[in-house]
DRENDO-1510 file (C-alpha; in Angstrom, 1 decimal, always signed):
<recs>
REC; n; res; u; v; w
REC; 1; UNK; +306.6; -116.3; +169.3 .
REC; 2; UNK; +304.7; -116.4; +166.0 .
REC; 3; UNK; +304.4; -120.3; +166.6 .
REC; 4; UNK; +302.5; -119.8; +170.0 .
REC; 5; UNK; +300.3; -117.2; +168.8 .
REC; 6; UNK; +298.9; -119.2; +166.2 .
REC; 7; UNK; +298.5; -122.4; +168.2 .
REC; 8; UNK; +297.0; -119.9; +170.9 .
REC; 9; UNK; +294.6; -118.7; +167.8 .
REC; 10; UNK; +293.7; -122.2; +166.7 .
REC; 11; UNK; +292.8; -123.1; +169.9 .
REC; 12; UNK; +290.4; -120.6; +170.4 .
REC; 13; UNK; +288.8; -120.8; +166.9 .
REC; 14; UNK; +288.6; -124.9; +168.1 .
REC; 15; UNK; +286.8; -123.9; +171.2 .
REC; 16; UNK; +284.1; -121.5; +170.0 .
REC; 17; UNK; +283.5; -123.9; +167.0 .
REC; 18; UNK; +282.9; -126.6; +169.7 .
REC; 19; UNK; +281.0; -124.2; +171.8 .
REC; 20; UNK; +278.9; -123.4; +168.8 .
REC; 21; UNK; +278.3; -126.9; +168.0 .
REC; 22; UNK; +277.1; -127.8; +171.3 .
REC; 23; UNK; +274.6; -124.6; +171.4 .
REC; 24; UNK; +273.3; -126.2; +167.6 .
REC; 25; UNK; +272.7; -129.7; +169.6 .
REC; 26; UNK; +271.3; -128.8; +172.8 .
REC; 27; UNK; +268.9; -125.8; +172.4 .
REC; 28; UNK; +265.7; -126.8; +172.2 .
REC; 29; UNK; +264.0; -127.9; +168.0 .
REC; 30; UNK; +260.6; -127.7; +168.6 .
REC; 31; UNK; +259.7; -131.1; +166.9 .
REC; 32; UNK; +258.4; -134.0; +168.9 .
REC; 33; UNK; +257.6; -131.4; +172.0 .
REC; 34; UNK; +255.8; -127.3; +172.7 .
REC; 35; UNK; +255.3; -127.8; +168.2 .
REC; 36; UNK; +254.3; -124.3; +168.6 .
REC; 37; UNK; +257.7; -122.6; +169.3 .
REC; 38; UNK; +259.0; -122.6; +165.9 .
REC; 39; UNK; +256.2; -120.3; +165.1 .
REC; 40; UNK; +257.7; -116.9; +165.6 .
REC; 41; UNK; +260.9; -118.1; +163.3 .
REC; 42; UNK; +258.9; -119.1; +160.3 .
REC; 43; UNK; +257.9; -115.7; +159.7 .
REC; 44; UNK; +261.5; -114.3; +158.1 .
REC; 45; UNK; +260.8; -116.9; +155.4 .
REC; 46; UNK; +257.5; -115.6; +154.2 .
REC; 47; UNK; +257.3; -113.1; +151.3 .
REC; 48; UNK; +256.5; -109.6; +152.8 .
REC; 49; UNK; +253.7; -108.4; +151.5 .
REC; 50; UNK; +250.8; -109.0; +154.0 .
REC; 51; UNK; +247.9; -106.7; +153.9 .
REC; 52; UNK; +247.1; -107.5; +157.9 .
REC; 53; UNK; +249.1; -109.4; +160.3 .
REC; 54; UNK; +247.7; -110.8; +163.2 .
REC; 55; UNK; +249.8; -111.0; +166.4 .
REC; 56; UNK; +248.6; -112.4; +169.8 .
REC; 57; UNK; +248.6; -116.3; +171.4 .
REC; 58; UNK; +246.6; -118.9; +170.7 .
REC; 59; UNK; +243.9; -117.6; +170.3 .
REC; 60; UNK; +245.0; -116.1; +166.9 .
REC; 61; UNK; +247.7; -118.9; +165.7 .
REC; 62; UNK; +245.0; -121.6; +166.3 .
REC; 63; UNK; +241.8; -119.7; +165.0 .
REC; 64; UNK; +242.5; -117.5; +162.1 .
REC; 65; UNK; +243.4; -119.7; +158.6 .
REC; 66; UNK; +245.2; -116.9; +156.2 .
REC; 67; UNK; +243.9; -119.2; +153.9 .
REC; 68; UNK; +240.7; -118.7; +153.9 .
REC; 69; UNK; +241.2; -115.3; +153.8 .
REC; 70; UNK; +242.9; -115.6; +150.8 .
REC; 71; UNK; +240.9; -117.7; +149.1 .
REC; 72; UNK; +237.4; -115.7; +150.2 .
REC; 73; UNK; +239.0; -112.2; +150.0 .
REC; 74; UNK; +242.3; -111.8; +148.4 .
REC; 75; UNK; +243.6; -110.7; +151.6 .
REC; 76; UNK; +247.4; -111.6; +152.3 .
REC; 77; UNK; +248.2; -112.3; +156.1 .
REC; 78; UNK; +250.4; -114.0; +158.5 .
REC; 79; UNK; +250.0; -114.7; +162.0 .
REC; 80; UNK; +252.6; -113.6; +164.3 .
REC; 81; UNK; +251.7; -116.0; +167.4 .
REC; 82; UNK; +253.4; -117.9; +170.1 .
REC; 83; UNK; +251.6; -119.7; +173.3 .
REC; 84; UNK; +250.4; -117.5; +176.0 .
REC; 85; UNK; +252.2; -113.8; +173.9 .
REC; 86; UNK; +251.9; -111.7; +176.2 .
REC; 87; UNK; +251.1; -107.8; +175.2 .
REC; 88; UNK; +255.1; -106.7; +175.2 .
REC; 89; UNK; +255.5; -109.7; +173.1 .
REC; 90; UNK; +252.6; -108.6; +170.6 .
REC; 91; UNK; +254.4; -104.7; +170.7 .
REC; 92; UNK; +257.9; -106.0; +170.2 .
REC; 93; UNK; +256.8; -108.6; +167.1 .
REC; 94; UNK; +254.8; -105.2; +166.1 .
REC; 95; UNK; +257.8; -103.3; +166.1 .
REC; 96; UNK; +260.0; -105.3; +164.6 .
REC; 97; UNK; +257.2; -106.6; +161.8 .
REC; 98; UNK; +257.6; -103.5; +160.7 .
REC; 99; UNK; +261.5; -103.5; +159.8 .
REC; 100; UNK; +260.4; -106.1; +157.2 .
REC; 101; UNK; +256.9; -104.5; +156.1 .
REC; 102; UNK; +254.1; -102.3; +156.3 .
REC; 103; UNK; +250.6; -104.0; +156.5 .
REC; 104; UNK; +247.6; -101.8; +156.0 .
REC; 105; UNK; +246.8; -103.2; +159.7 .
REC; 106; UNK; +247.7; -104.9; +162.7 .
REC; 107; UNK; +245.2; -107.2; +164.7 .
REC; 108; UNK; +246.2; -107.6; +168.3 .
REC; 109; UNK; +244.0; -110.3; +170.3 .
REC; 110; UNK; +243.3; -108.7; +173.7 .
REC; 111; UNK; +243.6; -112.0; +176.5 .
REC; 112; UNK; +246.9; -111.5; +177.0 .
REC; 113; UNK; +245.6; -108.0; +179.1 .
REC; 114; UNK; +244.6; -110.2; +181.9 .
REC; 115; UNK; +248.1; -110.7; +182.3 .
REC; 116; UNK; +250.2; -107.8; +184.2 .
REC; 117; UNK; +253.2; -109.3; +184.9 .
REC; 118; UNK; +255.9; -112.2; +183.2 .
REC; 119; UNK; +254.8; -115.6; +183.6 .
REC; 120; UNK; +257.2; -118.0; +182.9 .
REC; 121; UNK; +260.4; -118.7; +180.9 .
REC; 122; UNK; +259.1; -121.5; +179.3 .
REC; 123; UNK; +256.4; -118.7; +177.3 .
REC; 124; UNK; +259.2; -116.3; +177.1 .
REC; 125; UNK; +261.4; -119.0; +175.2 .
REC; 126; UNK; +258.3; -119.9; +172.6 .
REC; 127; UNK; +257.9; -116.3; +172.3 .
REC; 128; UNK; +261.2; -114.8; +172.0 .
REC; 129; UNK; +264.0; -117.5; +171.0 .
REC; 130; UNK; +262.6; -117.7; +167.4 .
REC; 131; UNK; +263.0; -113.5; +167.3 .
REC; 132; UNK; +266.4; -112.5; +164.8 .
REC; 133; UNK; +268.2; -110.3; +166.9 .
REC; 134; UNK; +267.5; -106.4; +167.0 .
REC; 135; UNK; +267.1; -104.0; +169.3 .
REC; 136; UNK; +263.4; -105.1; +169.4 .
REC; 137; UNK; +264.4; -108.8; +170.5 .
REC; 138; UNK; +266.6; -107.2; +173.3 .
REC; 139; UNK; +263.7; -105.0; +174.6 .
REC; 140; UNK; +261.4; -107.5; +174.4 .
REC; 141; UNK; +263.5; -109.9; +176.5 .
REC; 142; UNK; +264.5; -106.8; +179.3 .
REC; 143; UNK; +260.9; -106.5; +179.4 .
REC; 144; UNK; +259.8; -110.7; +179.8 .
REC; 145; UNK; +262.2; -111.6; +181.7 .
REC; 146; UNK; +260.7; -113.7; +185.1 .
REC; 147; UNK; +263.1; -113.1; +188.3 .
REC; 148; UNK; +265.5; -116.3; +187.8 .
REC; 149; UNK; +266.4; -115.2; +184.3 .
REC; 150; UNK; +269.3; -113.7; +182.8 .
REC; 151; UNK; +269.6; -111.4; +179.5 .
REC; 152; UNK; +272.8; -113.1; +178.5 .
REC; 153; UNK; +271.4; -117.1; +178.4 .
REC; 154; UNK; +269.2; -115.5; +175.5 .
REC; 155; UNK; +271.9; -114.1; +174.2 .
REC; 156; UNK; +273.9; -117.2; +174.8 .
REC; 157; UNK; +271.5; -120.0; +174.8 .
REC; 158; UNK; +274.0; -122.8; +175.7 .
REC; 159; UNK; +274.0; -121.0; +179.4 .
REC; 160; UNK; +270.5; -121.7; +179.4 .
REC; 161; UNK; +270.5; -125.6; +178.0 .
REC; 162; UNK; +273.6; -127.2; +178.8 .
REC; 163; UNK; +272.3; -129.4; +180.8 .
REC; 164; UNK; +270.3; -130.6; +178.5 .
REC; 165; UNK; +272.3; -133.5; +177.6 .
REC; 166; UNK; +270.7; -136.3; +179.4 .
REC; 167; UNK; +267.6; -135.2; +177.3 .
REC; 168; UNK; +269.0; -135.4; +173.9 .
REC; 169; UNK; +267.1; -136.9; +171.4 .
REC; 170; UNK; +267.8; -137.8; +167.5 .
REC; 171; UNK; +266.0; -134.9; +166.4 .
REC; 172; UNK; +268.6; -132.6; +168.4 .
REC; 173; UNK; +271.1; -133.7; +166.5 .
REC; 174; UNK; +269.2; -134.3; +162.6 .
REC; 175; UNK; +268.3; -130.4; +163.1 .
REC; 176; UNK; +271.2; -128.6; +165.0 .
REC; 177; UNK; +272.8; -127.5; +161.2 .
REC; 178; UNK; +269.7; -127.7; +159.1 .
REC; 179; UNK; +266.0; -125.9; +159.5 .
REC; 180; UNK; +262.9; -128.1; +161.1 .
REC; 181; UNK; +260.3; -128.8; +158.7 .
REC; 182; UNK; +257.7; -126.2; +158.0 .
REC; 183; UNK; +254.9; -126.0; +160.9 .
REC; 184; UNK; +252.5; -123.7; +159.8 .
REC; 185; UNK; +251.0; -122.2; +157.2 .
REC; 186; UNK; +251.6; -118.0; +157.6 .
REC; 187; UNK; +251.7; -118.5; +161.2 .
REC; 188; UNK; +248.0; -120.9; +161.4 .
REC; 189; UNK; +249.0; -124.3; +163.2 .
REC; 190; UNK; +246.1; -126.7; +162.0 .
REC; 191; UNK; +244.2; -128.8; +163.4 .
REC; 192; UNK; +241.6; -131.2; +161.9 .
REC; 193; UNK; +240.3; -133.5; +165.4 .
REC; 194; UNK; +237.1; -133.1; +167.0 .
REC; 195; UNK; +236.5; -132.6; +170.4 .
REC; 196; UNK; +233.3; -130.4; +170.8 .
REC; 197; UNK; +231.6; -129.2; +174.1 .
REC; 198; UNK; +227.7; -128.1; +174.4 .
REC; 199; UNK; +228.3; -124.9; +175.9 .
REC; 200; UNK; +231.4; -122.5; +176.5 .
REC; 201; UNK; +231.8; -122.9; +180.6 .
REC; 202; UNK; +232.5; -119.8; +182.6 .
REC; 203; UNK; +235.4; -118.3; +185.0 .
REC; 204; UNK; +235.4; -118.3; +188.7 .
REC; 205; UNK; +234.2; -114.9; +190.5 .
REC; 206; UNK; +237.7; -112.5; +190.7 .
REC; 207; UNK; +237.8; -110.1; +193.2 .
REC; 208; UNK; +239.3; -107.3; +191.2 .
REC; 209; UNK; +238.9; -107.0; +187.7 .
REC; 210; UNK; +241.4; -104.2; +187.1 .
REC; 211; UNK; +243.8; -104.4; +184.4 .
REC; 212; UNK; +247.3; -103.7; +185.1 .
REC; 213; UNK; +248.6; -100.6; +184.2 .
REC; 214; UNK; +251.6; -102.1; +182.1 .
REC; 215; UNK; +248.9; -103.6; +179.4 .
REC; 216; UNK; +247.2; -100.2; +179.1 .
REC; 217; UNK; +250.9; -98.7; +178.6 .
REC; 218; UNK; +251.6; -101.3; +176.0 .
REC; 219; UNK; +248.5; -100.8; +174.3 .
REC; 220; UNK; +249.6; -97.0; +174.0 .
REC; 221; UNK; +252.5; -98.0; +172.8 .
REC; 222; UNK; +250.9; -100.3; +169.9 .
REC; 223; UNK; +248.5; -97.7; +169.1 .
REC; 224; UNK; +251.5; -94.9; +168.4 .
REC; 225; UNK; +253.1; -97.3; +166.9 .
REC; 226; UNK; +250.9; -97.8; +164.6 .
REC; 227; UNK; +249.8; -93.9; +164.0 .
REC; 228; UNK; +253.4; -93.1; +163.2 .
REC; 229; UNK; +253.9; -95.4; +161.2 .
REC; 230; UNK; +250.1; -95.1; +159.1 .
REC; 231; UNK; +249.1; -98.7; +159.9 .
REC; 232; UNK; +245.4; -99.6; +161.5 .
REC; 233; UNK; +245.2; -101.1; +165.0 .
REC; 234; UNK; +242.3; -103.5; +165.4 .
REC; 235; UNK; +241.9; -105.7; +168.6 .
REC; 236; UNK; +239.9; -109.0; +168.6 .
REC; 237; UNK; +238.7; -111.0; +171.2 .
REC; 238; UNK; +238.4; -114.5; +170.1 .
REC; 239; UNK; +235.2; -116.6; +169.9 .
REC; 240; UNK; +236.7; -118.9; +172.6 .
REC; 241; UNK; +236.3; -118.8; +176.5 .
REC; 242; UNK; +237.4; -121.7; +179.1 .
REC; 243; UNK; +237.5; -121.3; +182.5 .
REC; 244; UNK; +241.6; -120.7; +182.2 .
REC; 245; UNK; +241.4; -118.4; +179.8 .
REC; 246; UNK; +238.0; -116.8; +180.3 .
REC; 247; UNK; +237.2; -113.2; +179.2 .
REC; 248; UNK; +235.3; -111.7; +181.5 .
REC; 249; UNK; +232.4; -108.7; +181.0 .
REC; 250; UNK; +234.3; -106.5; +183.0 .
REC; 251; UNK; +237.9; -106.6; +181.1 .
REC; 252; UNK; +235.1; -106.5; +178.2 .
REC; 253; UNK; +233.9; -103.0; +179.3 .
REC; 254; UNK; +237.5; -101.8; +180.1 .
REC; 255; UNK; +238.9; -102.3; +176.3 .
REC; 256; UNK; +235.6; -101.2; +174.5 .
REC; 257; UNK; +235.9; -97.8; +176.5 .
REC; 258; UNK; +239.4; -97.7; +175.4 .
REC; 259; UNK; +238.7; -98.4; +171.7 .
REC; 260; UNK; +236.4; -95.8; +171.6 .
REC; 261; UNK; +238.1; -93.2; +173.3 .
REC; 262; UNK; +241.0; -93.7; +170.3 .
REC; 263; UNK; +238.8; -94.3; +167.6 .
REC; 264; UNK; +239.8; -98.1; +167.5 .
REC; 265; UNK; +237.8; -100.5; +165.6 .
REC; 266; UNK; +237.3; -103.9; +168.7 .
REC; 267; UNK; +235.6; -107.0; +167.7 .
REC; 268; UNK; +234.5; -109.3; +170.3 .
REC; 269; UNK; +233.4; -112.2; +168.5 .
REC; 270; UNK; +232.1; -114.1; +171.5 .
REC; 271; UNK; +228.9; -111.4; +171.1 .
REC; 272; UNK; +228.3; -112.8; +167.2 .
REC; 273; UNK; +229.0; -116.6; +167.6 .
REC; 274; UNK; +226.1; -117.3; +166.2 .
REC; 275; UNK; +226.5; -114.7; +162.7 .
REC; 276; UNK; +229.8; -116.3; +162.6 .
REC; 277; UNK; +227.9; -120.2; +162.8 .
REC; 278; UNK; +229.9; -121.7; +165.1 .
REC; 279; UNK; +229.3; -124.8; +166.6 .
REC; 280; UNK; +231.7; -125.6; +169.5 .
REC; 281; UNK; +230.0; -129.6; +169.1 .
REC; 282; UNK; +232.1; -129.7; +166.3 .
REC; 283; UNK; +234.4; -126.4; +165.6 .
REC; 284; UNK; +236.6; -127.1; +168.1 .
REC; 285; UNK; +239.4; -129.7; +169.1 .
REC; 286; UNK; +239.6; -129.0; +172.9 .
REC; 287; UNK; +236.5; -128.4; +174.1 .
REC; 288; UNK; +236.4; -124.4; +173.8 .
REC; 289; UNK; +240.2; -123.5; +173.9 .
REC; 290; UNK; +241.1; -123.6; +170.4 .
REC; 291; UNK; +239.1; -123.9; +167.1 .
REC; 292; UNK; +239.9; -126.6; +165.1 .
REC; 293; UNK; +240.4; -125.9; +161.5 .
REC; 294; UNK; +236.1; -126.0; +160.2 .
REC; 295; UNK; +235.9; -123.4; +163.1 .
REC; 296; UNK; +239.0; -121.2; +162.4 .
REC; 297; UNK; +237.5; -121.1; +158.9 .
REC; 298; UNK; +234.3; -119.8; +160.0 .
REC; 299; UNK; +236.0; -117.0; +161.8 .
REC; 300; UNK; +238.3; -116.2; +159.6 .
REC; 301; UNK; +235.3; -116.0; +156.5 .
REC; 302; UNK; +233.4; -113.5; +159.0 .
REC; 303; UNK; +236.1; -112.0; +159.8 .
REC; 304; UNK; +237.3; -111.4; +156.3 .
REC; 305; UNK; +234.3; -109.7; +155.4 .
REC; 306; UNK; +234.3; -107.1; +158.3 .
REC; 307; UNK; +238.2; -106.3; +157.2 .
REC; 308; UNK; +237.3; -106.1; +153.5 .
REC; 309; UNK; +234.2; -103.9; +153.9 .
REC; 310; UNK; +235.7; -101.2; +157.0 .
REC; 311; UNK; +239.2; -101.2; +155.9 .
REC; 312; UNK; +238.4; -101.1; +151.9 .
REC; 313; UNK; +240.7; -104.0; +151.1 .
REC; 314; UNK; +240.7; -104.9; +147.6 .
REC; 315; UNK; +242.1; -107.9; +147.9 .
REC; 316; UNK; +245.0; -109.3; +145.2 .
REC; 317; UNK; +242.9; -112.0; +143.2 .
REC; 318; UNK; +244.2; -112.0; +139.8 .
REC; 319; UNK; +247.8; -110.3; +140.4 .
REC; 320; UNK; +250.7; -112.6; +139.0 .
REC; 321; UNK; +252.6; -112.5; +142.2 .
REC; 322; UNK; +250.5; -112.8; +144.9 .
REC; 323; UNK; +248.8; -115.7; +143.2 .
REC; 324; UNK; +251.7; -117.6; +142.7 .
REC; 325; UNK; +252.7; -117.1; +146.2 .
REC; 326; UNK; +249.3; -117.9; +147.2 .
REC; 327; UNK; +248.6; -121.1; +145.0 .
REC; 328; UNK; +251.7; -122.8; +147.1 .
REC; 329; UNK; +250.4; -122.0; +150.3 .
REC; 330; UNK; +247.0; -123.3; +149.4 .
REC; 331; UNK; +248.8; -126.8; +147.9 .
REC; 332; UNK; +250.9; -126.7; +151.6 .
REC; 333; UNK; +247.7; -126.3; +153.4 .
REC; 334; UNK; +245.8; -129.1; +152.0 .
REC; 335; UNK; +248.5; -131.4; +152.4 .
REC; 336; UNK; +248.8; -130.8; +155.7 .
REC; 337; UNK; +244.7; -131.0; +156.2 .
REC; 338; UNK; +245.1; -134.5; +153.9 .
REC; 339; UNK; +248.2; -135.9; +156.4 .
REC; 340; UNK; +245.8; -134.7; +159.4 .
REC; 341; UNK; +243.0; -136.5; +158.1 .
REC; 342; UNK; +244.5; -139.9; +157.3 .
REC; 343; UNK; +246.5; -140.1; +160.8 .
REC; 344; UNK; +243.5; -139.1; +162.7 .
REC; 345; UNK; +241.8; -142.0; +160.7 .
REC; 346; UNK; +244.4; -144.5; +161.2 .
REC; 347; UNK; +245.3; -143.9; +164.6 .
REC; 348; UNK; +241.6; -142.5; +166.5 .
REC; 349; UNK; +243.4; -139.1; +167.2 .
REC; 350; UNK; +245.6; -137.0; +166.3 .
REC; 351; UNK; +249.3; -137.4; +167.8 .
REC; 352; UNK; +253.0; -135.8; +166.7 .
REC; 353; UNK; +252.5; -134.6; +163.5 .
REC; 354; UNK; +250.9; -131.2; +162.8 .
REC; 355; UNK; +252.8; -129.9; +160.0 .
REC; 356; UNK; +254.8; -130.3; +156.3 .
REC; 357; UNK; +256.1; -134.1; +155.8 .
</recs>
């Protein structure tokens, strides 16, 4: 009897090692393919001690360079991103940001409000799969989750990617027991390439220009979040507009009457382009999407300014810790600005690589 219930034991233990191994290989690294969803994960490896943390989509992980506020200010921030973060993604990062820390602030970038409603799983994934499990990672998913998705294939992943086999590449295997190299700098994803348009283009006509009810409830929700917990909301609208992702007048009007109603501080930076110096001939790598990194340094030096002056920061030039921290992050980010440079000079554009050799 004894006998049978330890081979029964040792066959179990066998399987859910296998079963583990296989969920290692085939969920999805984030290397060669969608860079940007090992974002969210390299935040539990940062020391906690940001004075503002920025959370939002691309329009924050692409255009703000921590760096420069650093280096300009003294200000300590990361960049909580992930492509197209949707508001209940911003509150849920908020939430749980704050079982690691308390920044004086948090900057929420307001596009995601033209969204009212989940929009894909492949988003959801970049947003939530990097997430360490807490009751805020379960909420956030019960709250993303599109109609053909399931609650337990996040908790189980290898429900989700099994089939994934026929798509394994060496990089599944190099990183299913060890952690991809480092992408970003505090959340910033870099980029160095020049692809500059005359003029930002505008949207197509909408015929209702409502926003949806759930972002205004999620907004309420950052905002008590925030007062219970004596940390500043500020929203931002980034100094970029495409005919996608175009921010129009009339969302415009909607969040500046709700930031004044509350007593919120709302920058839209597409009114002060030309204070910040932007040039989107050469400050951006994709015609108007996304600043490259000379105009996410532009933003983030006007930007600094506004956060130092209205918020009182007093920066942390000259204290021990924060400028040993700091010093590495500043080597990291001009190696990765150096490799940029030399690929984009050997090759004509920049392919693959984006982050730490």
């Amino acid at each position: 009897m004894i006998k049978r219930i330890l081979k029964i034991t040792a066959f179990v233990l066998v399987l859910v090692l296998v079963l583990f191994a296989a969920q290692r290989v085939l969920t999805p690294k984030y290397v060669s393919e969608a860079l940007d969803g090992r974002l969210i994960a390299e935040y539990y490896d940062s020391t906690k001690n940001h004075d503002i943390v920025f959370v939002g989509d691309c329009e924050v992980y692409e255009n703000i360079s921590p760096i420069t506020l650093w280096e300009d200010y003294g200000i300590s921030s990361y960049v909580r991103g992930s492509p197209q973060q949707l508001i209940w993604h911003s509150y849920y990062l908020m939430e749980e940001t704050l079982r690691y820390e308390k920044p004086e602030a948090f900057v929420f970038n307001v596009l995601s409000m033209k969204y009212g409603e989940p929009q894909s799983e492949a988003y959801n994934r970049l947003a939530l799969d990097g997430m360490k499990w807490s009751g805020s990672k379960a909420d956030a998913i019960n709250a993303s989750m599109t109609e053909e998705e399931t609650f337990i294939s996040y908790l189980f992943p290898l429900l989700r990617f099994h089939s994934r086999w026929s798509e394994l590449k060496a990089e599944d295997f190099e990183y299913a027991f060890k952690k991809v190299p480092q992408l970003s700098i505090n959340g910033y994803l870099m980029r160095v390439d020049v692809d500059g348009i005359d003029q930002l283009r505008k949207g197509q006509e909408l015929g209702d220009y409502t926003i949806a009810d759930v972002c205004w409830e999620y907004l309420d929700k950052m905002r008590t979040l925030c007062e219970e917990n004596g940390v500043e909301l500020i929203l931002m609208k980034a100094p970029t507009n495409t005919p996608q992702c175009y921010w129009y007048d009339q969302w415009d009007v909607q969040v500046k009457a709700y930031a004044e109603k509350h007593g919120l501080r709302y920058y839209n930076f597409l009114e002060v382009t030309d204070e910040i110096g932007l040039d989107y001939n050469t400050d951006t790598y994709d015609q108007g999407f996304h600043l490259n990194l000379s105009g996410a340094e532009k933003l983030s030096a006007y930007f600094g300014g506004i956060l130092t002056e209205e918020l009182g920061l007093k920066g942390h030039h000259g204290e021990a810790e924060y400028e040993q921290i700091w010093t590495k992050l500043s080597q990291q980010y001009d190696q990765i600005r150096e490799t940029q440079e030399r690929l984009l000079k050997e090759n004509g554009k920049l392919t693959g690589f984006t982050g730490l050799e």
